[in-house]
N, C-alpha and C positions, 0 to 999 in steps of 0.2 A: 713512486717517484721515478720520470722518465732522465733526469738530469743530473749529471753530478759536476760538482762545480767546487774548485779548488784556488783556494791565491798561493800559486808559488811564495816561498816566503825565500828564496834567494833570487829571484827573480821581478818579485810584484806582477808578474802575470796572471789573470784571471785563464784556467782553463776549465772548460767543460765538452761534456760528453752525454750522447744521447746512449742509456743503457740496452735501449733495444733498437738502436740502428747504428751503433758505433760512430755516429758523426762527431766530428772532432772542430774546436774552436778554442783558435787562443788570444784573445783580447791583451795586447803589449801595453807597457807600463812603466815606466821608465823610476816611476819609485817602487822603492823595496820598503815591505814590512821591516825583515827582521827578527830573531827570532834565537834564543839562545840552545834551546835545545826542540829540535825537529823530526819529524819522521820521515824515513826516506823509504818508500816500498818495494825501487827499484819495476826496471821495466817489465820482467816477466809477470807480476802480482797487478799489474796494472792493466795489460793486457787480458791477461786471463781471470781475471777475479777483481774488477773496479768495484762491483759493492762492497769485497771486504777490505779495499783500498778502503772507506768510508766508515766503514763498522769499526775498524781497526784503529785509524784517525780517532774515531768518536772517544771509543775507551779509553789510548792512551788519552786526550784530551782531558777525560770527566775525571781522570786520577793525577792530575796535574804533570805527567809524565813526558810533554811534549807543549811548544805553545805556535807550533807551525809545522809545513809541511811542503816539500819539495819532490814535482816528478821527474825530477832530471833523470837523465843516464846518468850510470858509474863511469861509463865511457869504457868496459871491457870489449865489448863486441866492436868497438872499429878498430880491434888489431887483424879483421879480419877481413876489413875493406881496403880497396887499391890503395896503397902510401898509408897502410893502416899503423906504423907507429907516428911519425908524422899528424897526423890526424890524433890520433888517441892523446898525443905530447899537448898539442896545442888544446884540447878542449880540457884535462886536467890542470892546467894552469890557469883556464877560466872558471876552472870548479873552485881551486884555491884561492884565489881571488874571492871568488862570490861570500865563499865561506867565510874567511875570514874578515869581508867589509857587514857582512850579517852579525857578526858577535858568537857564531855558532859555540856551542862547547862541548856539547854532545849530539850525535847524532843515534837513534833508532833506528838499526837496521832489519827488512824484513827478509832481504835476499842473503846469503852467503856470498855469491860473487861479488855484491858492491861491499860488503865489508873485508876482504883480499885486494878489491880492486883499491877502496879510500884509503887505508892502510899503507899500500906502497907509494898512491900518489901524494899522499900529507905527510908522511914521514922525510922527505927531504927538507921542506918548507918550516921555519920555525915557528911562523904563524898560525901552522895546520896540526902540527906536529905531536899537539899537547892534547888535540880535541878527542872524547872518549868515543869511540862506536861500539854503544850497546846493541846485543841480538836480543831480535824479538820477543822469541819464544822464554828468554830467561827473563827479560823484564816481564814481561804475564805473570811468568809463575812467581815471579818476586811477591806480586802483590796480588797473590791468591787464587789465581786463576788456573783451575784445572779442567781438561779433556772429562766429559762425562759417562762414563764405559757405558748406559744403556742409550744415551746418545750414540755411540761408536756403532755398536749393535744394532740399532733402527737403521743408520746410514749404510752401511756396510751389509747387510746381513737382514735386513727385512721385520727384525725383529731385535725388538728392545730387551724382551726378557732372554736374551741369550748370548753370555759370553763371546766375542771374536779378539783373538788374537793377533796383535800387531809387531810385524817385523821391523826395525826399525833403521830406514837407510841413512847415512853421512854421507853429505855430500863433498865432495874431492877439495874446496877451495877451504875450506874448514878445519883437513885433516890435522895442520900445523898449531893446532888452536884449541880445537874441538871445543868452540864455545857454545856453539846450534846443536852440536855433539848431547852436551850437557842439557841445553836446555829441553829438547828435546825429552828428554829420559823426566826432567825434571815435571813437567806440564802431562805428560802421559797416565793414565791411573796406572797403580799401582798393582801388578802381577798382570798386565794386560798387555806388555810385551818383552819382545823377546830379540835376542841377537842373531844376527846371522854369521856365515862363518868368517865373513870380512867387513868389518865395523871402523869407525872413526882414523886410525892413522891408514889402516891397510882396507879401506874402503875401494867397494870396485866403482868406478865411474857409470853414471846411470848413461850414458851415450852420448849426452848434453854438448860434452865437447869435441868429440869427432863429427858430432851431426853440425855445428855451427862452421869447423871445417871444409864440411863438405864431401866426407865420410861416411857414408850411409852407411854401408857394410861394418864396421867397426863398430856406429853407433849401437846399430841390432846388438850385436854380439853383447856389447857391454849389459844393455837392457834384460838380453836372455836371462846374463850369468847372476843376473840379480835377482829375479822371477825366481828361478830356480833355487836360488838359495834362500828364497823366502819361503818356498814349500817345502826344504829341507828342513826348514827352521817346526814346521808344523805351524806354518802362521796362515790367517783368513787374509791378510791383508799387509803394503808394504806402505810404511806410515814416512814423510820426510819434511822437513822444514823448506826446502825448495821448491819454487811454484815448478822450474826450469826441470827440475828433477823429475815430480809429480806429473807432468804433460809425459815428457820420453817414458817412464816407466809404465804409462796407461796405454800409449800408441804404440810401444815398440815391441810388448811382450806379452802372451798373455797368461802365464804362470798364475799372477796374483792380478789382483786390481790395486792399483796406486790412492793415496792419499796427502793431502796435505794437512796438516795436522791444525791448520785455521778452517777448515772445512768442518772438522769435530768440533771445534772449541766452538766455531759458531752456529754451527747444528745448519750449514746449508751447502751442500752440496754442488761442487761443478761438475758442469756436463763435460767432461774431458772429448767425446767426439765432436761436440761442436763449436771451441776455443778458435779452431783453424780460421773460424769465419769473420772473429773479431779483428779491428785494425791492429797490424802488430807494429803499432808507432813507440819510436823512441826520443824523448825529449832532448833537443840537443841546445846548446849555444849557437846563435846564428851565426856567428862569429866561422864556428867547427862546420856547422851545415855547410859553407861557401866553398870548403875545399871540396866536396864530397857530393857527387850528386845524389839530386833527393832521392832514395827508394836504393841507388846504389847499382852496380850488378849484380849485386846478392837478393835485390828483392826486398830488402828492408827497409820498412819506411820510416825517417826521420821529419820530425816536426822542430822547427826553429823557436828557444823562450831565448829572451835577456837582449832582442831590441829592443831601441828604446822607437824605432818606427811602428806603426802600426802596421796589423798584418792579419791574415787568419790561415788556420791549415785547419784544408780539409783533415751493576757491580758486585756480583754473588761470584760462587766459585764453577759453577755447578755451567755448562754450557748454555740450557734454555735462558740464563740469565743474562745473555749477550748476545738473543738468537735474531738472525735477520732472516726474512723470505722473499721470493722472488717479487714479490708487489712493493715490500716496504722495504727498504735496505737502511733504513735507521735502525741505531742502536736499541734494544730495548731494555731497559733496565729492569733493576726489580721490584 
């Protein structure tokens, strides 16, 4: 499958994307689906991992878990562009907006940050205010789905008949909550990992947010201190619910090797050295794109949904039972 093709469901936007040339197309739409409870995977899992954007879709889909799907930003990352609260204010009130003329009621979250980030923005809103945001990883394990330890083994370790050991990071927007915390531990096999010496409230920051800063130096540091307490841990590897996490902790350190814990459950593997190459586009309101120039001085490139003009920018427990590969990125059942 060269194309992945998605209908905003708070948007009615048709978006697709070419898997192996990152070309990007958003067909505008001025009607909306709709959709009471949706998946949101947020931008880092989208950029770095669009098939298991679709793998992920497919399942909750097949378990009645979700009846839509939305690539918007959370809209965390423009407090980091020029007039970045400004900017971040106005496209959260087009998010609350969108949401609540959708019927949303629950949202599926796959990032940490957009569940910190929805959270502060629907809570003032009485509208928004009620709506639930489930994390990923516990809705999985809810309904059965477990990490496959000789899956972990083959990925990790070359070898399926042989134990590996996972250290298991929290990532910092979570700490007040520790809902990804839990789920995390939850979806894990059982005696296959292990704690490090600073976990869920006293979690060290994988780098993620000094590097969006603009902090390099700091970010390293952060990423070292985590490597290392993953081999303190006597662990093979450092397992995390964050795509944002999982990229810094693969480029920044090399202690351990990082993971994403949708990388085990779906038995396919990202190439963390060559993510950098994918479009790092983030879904905005064109509304929010107009204050903000495209791409930014940061470098990041934003793509405009929710004109209504036309436009274009460039079920087992067991893992092989949801496994995708780099040719077929559909779901596989069992």
């Amino acid at each position: 499958m060269d194309d992945f093709e998605f209908v905003d469901a708070l948007t009615g936007d048709l978006v697709t994307q070419s898997y192996r040339t990152g070309e990007l197309s958003v067909a505008k739409d001025a009607a909306r689906p709709g959709a009471e409870s949706i998946f949101f995977p947020g931008c880092s899992m989208i950029n770095y991992a669009m098939p298991l954007v679709q793998a992920v879709y497919g399942t909750l889909s097949q378990h009645g878990l979700v009846d839509g799907i939305s690539l918007l930003c959370c809209g965390k990352i423009l407090s980091y562009e020029p007039d970045g609260d400004a900017v971040r204010a106005s496209f959260e009130q087009q998010l609350r907006d969108r949401v609540a003329e959708a019927g949303v009621r629950r949202i599926v979250c796959a990032c940490p940050n957009c569940v910190k980030a929805m959270r502060e923005a629907f809570a003032p809103d009485a509208r928004t205010s009620g709506i639930e945001l489930a994390v990923l990883p516990q809705v999985l394990a809810d309904v059965g789905y477990r990490v496959d330890a000789g899956v972990a083994a083959r990925l990790l370790a070359d070898d399926e008949g042989r134990g590996v050991l996972l250290c298991v990071h929290d990532s910092c927007p979570d700490r007040d909550y520790g809902q990804f915390a839990d789920g995390l531990r939850a979806i894990l096999p059982e005696g296959a990992w292990v704690e490090p010496a600073h976990c869920r409230r006293k979690s060290v920051c994988c780098g993620s947010l000094p590097r969006a800063a603009g902090n390099a130096k700091a970010a390293d540091k952060c990423a070292d201190i985590c490597g290392r307490e993953a081999v303190e841990a006597s662990a093979d590897a450092i397992v995390t619910t964050c795509m944002s996490c999982a990229f810094q902790l693969n480029m920044a350190q090399a202690h351990a090797p990082a993971v994403h814990f949708l990388e085990l459950l779906y038995d396919w593997r990202i190439d963390w050295s060559s993510v950098g190459a994918w479009m790092k586009v983030r879904f905005l309101f064109d509304e929010t794109l107009g204050v903000t120039e495209r791409g930014g001085a940061s470098g990041r490139t934003y793509a405009g949904l929710g004109s209504a003009s036309d436009a274009s920018r460039g079920d087992g427990e067991a893992a092989h039972d949801v496994a995708i590969s780099q040719d077929d990125t559909e779901v596989v059942g069992q």
